[in-house]
VEXFI-47927 format. One line per 4 residues: number of its first residue (from 1); for each residue z, x, y of N, C-alpha, C, CB. Coordinates in pm, whole numbers. Last residue first. Glycine has a CB too. Layout:
<rs>
NUM	Z X Y Z X Y Z X Y Z X Y | ...
</rs>
This chain:
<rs>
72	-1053 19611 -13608 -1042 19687 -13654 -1110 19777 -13639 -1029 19664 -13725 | -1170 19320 -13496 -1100 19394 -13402 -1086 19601 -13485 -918 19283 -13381 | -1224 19151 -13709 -1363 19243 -13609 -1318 19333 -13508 -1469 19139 -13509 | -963 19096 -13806 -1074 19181 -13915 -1185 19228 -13784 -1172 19046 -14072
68	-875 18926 -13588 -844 19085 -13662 -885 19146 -13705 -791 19116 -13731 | -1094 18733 -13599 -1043 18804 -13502 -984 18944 -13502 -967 18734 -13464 | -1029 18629 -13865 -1139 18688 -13822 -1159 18769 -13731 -1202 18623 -13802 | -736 18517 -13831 -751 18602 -13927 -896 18708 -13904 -752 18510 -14057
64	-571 18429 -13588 -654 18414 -13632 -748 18574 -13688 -697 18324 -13542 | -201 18382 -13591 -285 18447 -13612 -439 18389 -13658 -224 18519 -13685 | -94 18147 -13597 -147 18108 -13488 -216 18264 -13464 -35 18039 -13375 | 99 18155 -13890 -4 18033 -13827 -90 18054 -13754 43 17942 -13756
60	224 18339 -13886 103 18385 -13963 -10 18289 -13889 118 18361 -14144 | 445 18241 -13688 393 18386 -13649 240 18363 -13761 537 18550 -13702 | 534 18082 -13880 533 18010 -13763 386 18102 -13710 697 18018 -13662 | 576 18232 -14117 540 18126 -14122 475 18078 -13965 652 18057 -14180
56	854 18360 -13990 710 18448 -14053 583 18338 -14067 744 18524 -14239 | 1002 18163 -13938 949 18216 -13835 849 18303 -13877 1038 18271 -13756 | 1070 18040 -14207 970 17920 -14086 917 18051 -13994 1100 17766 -13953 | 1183 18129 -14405 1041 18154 -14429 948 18108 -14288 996 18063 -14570
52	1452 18063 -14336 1443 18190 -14320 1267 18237 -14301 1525 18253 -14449 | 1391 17765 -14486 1469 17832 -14320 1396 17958 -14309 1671 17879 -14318 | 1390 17841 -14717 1293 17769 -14616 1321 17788 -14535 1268 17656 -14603 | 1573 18000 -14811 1443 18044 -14842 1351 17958 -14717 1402 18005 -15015
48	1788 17768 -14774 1783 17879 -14674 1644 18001 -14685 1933 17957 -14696 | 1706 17577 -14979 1688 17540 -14775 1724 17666 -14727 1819 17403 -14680 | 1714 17745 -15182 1587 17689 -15145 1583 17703 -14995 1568 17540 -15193 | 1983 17792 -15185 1934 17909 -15190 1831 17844 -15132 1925 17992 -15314
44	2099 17529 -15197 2159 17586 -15056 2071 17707 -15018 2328 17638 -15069 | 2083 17459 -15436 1980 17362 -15323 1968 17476 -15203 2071 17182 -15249 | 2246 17653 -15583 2060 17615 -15601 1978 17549 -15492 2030 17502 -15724 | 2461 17539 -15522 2401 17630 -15447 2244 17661 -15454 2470 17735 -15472
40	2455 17268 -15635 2430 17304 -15457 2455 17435 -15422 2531 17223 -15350 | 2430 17342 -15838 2352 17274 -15834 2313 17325 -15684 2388 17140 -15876 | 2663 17458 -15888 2585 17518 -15929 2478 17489 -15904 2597 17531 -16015 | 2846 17292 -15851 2852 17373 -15763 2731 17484 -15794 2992 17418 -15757
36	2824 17103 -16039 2760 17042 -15917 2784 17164 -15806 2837 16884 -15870 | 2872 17260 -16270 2755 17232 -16256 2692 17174 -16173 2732 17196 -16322 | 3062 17493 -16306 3102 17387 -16239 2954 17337 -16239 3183 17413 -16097 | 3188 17678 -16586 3087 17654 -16531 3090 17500 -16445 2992 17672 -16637
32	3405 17852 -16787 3371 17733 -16756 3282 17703 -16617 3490 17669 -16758 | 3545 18029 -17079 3460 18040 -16955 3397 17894 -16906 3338 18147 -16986 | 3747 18213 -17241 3723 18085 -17189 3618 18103 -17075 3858 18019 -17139 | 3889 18434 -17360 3717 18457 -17264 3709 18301 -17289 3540 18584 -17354
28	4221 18606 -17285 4110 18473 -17335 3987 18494 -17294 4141 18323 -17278 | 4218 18925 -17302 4234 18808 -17274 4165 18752 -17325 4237 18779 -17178 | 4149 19199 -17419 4242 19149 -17521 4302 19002 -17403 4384 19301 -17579 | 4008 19359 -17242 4137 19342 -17257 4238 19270 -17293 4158 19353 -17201
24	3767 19306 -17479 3776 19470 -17450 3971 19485 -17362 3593 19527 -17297 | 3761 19072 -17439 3798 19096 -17586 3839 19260 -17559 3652 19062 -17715 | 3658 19062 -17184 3746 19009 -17160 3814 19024 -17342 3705 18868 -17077 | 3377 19196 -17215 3471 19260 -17118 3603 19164 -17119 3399 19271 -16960
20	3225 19038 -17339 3269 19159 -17411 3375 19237 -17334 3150 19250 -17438 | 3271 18787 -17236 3327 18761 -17393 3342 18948 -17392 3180 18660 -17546 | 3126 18867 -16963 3294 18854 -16979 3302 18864 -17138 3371 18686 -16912 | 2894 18858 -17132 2891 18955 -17020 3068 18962 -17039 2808 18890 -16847
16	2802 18625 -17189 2802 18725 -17266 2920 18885 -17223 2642 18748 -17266 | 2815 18520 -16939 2948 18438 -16996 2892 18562 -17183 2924 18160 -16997 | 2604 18635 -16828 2755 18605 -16751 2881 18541 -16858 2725 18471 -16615 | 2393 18560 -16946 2386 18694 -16933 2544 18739 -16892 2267 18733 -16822
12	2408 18295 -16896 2441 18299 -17063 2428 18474 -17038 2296 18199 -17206 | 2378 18267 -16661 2471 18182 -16682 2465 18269 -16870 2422 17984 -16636 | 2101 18336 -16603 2212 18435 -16520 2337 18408 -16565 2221 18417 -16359 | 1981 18184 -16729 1941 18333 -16809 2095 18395 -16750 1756 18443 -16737
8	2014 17953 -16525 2045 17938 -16729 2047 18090 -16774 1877 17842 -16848 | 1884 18078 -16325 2049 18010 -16305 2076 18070 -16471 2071 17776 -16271 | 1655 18155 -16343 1719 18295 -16290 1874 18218 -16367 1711 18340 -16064 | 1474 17984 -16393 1481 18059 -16495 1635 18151 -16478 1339 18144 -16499
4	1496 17819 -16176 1489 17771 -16310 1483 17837 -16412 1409 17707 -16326 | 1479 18049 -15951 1597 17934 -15980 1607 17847 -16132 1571 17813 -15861 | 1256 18087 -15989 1354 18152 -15996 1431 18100 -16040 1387 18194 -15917 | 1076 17854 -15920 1064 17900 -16056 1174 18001 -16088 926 17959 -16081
</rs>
């Protein structure tokens, strides 16, 4: 849900962003957006969210939750 909100908001917050900083030195504010590089990094953020999530993940698994709670 990041990713679907974060890219488009981060993309029109970015190309607002230069128009005032690029009129401020009197360059062009052309701005152009690669959309398959945009894509795969989107993918690249997920698989490394997943990656990164396996060993906390791995570790919560083989906690048994009741066990803890009567241990306290």
């Amino acid at each position: 849900m990041a990713l679907v909100l974060g890219v488009p908001l981060g993309l029109a917050a970015g190309r607002l962003a230069w128009k005032l900083a690029a009129s401020g030195f009197g360059v062009p504010s052309v701005v152009t957006a690669s959309w398959p590089a945009l894509a795969a990094v989107s993918a690249g953020t997920l698989a490394a969210a997943a990656v990164i999530a396996t060993g906390p993940a791995t570790f919560a698994a083989r906690l048994h939750p009741a066990a803890l709670l009567r241990s306290e």
